[in-house]
N, C-alpha and C positions, 0 to 999 in steps of 0.2 A: 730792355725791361727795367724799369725803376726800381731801388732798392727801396724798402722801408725805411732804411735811416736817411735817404733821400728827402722824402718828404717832410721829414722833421728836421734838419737842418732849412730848407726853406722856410718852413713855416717859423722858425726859430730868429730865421736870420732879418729879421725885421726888427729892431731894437724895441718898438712901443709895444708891439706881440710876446716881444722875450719878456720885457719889462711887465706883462699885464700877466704870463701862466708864471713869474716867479712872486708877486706877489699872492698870486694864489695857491702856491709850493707852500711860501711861508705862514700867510694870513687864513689858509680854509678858505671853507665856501663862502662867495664874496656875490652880491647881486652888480647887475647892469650901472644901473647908478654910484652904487660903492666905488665900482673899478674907474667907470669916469671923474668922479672928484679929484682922485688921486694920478688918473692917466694925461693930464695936460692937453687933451685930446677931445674933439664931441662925442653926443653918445652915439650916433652915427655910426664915428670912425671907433670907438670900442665895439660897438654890436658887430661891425664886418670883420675883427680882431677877433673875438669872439667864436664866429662863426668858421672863419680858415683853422681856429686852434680845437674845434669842436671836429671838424672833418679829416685832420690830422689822426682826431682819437686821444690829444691831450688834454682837454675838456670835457667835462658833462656838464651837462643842465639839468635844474628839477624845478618846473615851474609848481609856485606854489602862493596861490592867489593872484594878485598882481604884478608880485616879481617874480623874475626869475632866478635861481641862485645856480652860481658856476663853480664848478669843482675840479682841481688839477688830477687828472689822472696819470698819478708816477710811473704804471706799468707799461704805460706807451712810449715810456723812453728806453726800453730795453732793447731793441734794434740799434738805438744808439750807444749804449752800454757795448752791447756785444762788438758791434761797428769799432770803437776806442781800443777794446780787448784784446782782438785781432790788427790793429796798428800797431800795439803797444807792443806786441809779440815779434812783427815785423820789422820793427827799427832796433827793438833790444841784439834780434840777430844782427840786423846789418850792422850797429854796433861792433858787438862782438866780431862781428870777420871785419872791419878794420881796426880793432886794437890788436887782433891778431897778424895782421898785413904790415900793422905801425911796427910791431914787435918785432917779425921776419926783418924787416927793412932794418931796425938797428943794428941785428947778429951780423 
């Protein structure tokens, strides 16, 4: 079974997808056209960007008239928060038991 931080590190791991939900992290809601000026990219290949960052649940849309505006949604990265939290927790131990192994081994 897939974890949820699973699918966000895929979706992530695309540099022009990471590069389009962190201008949206920092810029706010940004429409289709905005993010293509700035994506180096067609709108095309931002709409399909778009749409995997939307189906992750990092994204929302609100269409509103003829454009559509995209919005980072930050609380989809807590699977990933959590996911970091519990690594972080795991190497700090395994750490700790080899400075205490390094330590044995000097006496």
């Amino acid at each position: 079974m897939t974890e949820p931080h699973d699918m966000i590190f895929r979706t992530l791991s695309d540099p022009t997808r990471r590069a389009i939900f962190e201008r949206l992290c920092r810029n706010g809601d940004q429409t289709v056209a905005a993010l293509t000026a700035q994506a180096g990219v067609s709108q095309p290949a931002v709409s399909k960007h778009l749409r995997l960052l939307k189906q992750a649940g990092l994204v929302s849309d609100r269409p509103e008239g003829r454009n559509t505006h995209y919005h980072a949604e930050l609380a989809a990265l807590a699977p990933l928060t959590d996911w970091t939290s519990r690594m972080q927790g795991f190497w700090n131990d395994r750490f700790d038991k080899l400075e205490d192994l390094l330590k044995r081994m000097d006496q």
